[in-house]
N, C-alpha and C positions, 0 to 999 in steps of 0.2 A: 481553588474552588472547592467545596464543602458540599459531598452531596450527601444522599442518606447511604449509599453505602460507601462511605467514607472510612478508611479503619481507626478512627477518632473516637469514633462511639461504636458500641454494642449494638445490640438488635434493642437493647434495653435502654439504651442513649445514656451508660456510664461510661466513663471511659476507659480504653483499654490499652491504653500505651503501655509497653514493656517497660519494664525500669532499667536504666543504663549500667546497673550492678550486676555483677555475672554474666556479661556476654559474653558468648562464645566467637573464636574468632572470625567465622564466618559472617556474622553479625558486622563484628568489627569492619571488616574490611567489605562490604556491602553496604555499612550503614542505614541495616536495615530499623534497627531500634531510631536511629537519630533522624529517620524517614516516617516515623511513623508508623510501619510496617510489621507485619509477624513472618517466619518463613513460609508457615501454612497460607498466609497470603498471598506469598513470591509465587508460591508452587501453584495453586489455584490460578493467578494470573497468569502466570507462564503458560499454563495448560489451555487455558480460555483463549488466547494472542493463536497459539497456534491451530484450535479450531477452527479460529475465524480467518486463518489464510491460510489453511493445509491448502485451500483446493486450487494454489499456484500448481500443486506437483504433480496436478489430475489436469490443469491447464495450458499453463506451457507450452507440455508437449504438442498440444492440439493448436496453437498459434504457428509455433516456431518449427516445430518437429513434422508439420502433415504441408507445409511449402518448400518445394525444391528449386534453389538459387538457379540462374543463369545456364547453367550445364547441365542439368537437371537431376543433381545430387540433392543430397537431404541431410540435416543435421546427423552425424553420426558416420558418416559414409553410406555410400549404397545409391540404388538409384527406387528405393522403397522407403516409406518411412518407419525410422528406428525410437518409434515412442519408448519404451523402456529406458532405453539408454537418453533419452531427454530427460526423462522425470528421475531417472537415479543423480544425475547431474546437476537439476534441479536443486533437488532436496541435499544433495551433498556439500553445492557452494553457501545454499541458504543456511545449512548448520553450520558453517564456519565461519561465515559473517556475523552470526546472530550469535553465538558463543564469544567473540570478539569484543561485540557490542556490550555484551554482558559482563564479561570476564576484565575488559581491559576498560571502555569507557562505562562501565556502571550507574547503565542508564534500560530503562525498560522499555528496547523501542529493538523491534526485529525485524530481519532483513528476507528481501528474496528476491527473483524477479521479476520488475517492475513492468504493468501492465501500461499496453499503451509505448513503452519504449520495444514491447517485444513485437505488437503489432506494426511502429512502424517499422522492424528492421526487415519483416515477415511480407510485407505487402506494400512497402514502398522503397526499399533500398535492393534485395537478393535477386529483384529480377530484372535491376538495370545491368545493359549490359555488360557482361564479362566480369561481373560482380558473382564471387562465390561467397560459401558459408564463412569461412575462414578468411577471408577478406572483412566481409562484414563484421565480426567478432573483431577482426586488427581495429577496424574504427572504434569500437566499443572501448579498446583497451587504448587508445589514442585519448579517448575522450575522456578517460577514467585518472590519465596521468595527468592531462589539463588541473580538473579538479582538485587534483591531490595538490597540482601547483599551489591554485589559487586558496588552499588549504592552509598549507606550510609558513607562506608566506603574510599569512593572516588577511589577506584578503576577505574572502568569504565568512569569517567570523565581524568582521567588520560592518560588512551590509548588515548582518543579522541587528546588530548593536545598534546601527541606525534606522531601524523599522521602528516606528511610531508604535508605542504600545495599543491605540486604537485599534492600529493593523494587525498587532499580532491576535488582541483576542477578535478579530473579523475572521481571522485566516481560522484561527479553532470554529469557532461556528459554522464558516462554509464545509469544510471539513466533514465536520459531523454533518451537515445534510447530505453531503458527497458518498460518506460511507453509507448513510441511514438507503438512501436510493441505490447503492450498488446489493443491500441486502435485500431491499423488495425487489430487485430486480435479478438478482443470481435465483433468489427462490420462485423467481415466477410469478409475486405476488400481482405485480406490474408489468405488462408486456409489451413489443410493438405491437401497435394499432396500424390500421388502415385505412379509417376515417382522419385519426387523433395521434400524433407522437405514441402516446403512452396511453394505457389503459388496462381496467382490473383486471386479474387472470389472463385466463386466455382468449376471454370474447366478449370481456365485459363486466363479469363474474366470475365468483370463486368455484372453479370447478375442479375435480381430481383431489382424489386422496393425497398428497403430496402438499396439496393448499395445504389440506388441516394440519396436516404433521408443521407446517410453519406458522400458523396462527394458537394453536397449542402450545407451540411451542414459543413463542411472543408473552402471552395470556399467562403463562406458568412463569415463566422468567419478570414480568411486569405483576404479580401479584408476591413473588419470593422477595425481588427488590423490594415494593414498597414495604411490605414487612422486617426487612432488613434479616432477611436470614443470611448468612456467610455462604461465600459462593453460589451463589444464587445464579447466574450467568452458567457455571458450568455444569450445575445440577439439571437445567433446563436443558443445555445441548447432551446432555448423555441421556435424561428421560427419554428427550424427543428423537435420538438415536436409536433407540431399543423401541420409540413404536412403530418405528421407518421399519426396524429390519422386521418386526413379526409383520407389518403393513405387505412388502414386500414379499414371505413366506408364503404367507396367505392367499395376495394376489396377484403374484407376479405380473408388479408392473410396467417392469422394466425402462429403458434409458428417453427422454420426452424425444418426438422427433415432431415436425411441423406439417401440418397437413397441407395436401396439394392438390391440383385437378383430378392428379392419375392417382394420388396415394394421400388414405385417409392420417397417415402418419399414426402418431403417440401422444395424443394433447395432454394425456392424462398421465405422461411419465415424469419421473424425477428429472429435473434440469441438468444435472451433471450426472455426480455420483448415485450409481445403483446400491441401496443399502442390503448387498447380497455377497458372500464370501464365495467365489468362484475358485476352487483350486487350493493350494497351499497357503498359510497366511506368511510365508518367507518367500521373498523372491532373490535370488543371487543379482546383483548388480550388475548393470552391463554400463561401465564407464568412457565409453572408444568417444562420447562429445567433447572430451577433458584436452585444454591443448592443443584441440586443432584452430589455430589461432594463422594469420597470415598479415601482418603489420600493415606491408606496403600494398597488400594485395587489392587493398581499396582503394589507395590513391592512384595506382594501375588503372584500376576498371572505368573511375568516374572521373578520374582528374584530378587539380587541385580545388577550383571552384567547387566543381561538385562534392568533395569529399570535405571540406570545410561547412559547408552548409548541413552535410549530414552531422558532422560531428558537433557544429553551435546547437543544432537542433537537441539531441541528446544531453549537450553541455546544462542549456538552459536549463530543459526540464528536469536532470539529475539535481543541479544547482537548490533552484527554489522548492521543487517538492519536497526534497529533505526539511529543508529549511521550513517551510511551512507544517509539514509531520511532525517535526522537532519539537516547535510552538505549540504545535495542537496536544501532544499528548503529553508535555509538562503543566502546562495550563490545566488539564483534564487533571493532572494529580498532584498538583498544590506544588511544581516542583522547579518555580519559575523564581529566581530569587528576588530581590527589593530591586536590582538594577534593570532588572529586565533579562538580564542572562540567565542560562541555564549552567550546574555545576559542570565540570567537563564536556561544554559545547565542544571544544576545539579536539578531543577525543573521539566525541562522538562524529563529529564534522570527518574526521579521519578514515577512521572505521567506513564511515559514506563514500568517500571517494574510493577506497581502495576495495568497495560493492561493486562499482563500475568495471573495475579491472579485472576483479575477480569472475566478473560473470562472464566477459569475454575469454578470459582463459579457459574457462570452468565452458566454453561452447551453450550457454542456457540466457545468452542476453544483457544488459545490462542489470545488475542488481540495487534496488535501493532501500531504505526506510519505509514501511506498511504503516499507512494511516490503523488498519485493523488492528498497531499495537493497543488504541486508546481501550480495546475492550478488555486487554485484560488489567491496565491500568482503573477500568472500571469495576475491574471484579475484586482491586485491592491493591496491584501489583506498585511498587517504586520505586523501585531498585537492579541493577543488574541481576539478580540472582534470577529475575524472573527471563531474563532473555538467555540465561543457563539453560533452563527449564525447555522454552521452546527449544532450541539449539538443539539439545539432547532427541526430544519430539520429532525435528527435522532427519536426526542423524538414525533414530530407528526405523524412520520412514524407507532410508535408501533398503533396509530388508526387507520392512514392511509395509511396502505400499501398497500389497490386498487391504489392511486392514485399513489406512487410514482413509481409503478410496468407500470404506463402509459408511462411512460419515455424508450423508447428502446435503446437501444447500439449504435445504429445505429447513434441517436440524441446526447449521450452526448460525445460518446471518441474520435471526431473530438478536444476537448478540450485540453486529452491528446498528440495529434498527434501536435498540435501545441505546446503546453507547451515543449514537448519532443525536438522542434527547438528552443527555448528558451534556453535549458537549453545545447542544444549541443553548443552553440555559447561559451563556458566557453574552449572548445578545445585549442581556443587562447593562453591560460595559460600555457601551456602544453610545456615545450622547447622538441620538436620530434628530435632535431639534438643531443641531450644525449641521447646513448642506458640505459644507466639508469634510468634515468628517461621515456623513451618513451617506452620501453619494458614492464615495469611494467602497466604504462597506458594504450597501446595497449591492453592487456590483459586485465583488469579491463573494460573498455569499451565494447569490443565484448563479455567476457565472461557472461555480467549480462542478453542482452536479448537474447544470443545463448544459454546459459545453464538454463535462463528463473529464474535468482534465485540472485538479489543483493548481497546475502552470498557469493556464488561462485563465483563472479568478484572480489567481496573484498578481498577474499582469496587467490586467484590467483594475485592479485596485491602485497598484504602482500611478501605472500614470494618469488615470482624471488623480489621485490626490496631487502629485508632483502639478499638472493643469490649473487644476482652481488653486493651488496655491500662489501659484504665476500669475495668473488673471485678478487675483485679489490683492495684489500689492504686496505677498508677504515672501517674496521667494528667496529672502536669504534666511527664511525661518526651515529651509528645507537643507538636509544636509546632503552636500555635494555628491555622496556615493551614490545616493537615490536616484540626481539626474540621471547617471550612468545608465544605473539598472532599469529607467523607464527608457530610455533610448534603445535598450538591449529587447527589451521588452518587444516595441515596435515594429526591430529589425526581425524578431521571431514572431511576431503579427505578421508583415510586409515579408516574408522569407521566399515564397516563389518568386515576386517582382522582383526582391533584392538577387535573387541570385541569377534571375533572367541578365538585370540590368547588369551584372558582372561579368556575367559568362561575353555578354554583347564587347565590355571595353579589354577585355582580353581577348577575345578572337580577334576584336579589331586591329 
């Protein structure tokens, strides 16, 4: 897809490809000239990717790091929580994934702990009983070698191949409205209601100094893009960076809290990050989550029923979210080839699976592919060189996470809000006058940021198409992997029944 900030054309709309004469090896073995690309755009994008998900390593820890498992330990050891030593952890395995990703499959797509897989391990699996931390983690790495199976064995690139190109640019679109609502909603721009699901700020209206620093910073990044200035994306999150911090100087607004009967709370604070330097900007690392891993210790606590259900649960949604990530942000940068594949799928597919593994050993969750890489692919990026760039980003972070903690929500997920318009323009593709193919769409698109979950759009798309294909006469026009994956689909639909109904013919 060709948008205006495409590195095809200049801000002047001549063009400006490198010429193939004189590359330097880096070039070479990047492919960054025969991408399209400059370095100065790897690096800008690199830079942008990781704005837009530093705030895992400020996150995380407040999921996974502030719930104590079954014996009332806490990530890290102790019987207090050891945020430090979560978010060094964090940020440690996520550079080494995303350096991987970079370096070995040479693809612009970076890694870290995957939200939502951390939530369930946090609040649906650590406080069943005689389930510890380290048991928990063994599933993770159980579930991570699955993948790597169904990897190796070419399984998994296979479905990819038989996804309906319809579906793939469907799954880009949902995608980008999924991220565009995770950035109005990390910044607050959009909040729970009490009348309504969702609603403006925080009562209706844009209230708090914190709004403006995200709608400035929207306004500035959507008037650089249409002009096609170069790095336009990053230039908007560092402006809107440095008005947070003099914002903050000024009025010490400190971190938002929610108001209540007895306590008027902090409506009017930054959502996450305080854009205020507390202390030293080096912090020495505290690594004690690295390792504590416990294989069997889960299939101990829950069974086997139970500890198969956790782990297809994980499986799935490791599974298809890459895979739909994958689609969404080659799509987003022209990097999808004539067959419908992507260059080093089965690298990058690799890299994903052994994110799973990693994060369970690395004690930080399972790790996967960030939709938020499309933003820096929107700021330029094509190439591995740009998931160098983050990686590097990630691996300053384990010293310096005062500083990257300066950065507020506020300042960088204007990025995804625009990226998320990027990636909706792929609609086009979409023929809506076939209820077959637009019904399956329709669904995949609303369901990813209304059920808040890329699985569950893809899910929902899988099987009404595989349905009406069936219902219409044509179902040996569908290719046999597909049934598979709608059936898998339903069983992670139907997953409390199915595993009630199991647990029933084994006790019996």
């Amino acid at each position: 897809m060709t948008t205006p900030s495409s590195p095809h054309t200049t801000a002047g709309g001549s063009s400006s490809l490198p010429t193939a004469s004189g590359t330097s090896a880096l070039d070479r073995y990047f492919g960054i000239t025969r991408r399209g690309s400059t370095v100065g755009r790897e690096i800008r994008g690199g830079l942008v990717t990781f704005f837009a998900m530093c705030y895992i390593v400020v996150l995380n820890p407040l999921i996974i790091g502030t719930v104590p498992d079954s014996t009332g330990q806490y990530l890290g050891g102790g019987t207090e929580p050891n945020i430090p030593a979560v978010a060094a952890g964090t940020a440690l395995i996520a550079a080494l994934l995303t350096l991987l990703m970079g370096a070995w499959a040479k693809f612009p797509l970076a890694l870290a702990t995957g939200l939502g897989l951390n939530a369930f391990l946090a609040y649906s699996v650590v406080s069943l009983p005689g389930m510890t931390w380290a048991g928990a983690m063994g599933l993770v790495v159980i579930e991570g070698l699955l993948v790597l199976i169904l990897v190796l064995t070419r399984l998994r690139r296979a479905v990819f191949r038989a996804v309906p190109a319809f579906l793939k640019s469907t799954i880009g679109v949902g995608i980008g409205l999924f991220i565009a609502f995770i950035g109005l909603f990390n910044a607050r721009f959009v909040t729970h209601a009490t009348g309504t699901p969702v609603q403006l700020g925080n009562d209706g209206a844009l209230t708090g100094w914190p709004a403006l620093v995200f709608v400035v910073g929207l306004l500035l990044m959507i008037v650089l893009f249409v002009r096609r200035v170069p790095g336009a994306i990053l230039i908007a999150i560092i402006v809107s960076t440095v008005l947070a911090i003099i914002m903050e100087s000024v009025l010490q607004l400190g971190a938002f809290a929610p108001a209540s009967e007895s306590d008027p709370g902090n409506p009017g604070g930054w959502s996450m990050n305080v854009p205020a330097l507390q202390g030293s900007p080096i912090q020495a690392p505290d690594l004690s989550t690295l390792f504590e891993v416990d294989l069997l210790g889960g299939l101990a606590a829950v069974g086997v029923v139970g500890a198969l259900m956790i782990v297809f649960s994980l499986l799935l949604a490791d599974f298809f979210d890459t895979m739909g990530t994958m689609v969404a942000v080659a799509t987003e940068g022209d990097l999808l080839q004539a067959d419908g594949d992507i260059e080093h799928s089965q690298r990058i597919l690799v890299v994903d699976s052994l994110a799973a593994i990693a994060g369970g050993l690395g004690g930080v969750s399972s790790n996967t592919s960030y939709a938020e890489s499309a933003a820096g692919v929107g700021e330029g990026a094509r190439t591995g060189l740009a998931s160098v760039v983050t990686a590097a980003c990630f691996a300053l972070t384990v010293l310096f996470a005062p500083l990257v903690a300066m950065v507020p929500y506020e300042a960088a997920t204007p990025a995804l809000v625009l990226v998320g318009f990027l990636m909706m323009t792929q609609v086009t593709q979409i023929d809506f006058t076939d209820p077959e193919v637009a019904i399956p769409a329709f669904l995949t698109i609303i369901l990813m940021p209304f059920a808040y979950s890329i699985t569950v759009g893809m899910g929902a798309g899988f099987v009404t198409y595989v349905l009406l294909r069936v219902v219409r006469g044509r179902a040996r026009e569908v290719h046999w992997l597909l049934y598979v994956v709608a059936a898998l689909f339903l069983l992670y639909f139907l997953r409390p029944t199915v595993e009630r109904l199991l647990t029933g013919i084994i006790g019996g």
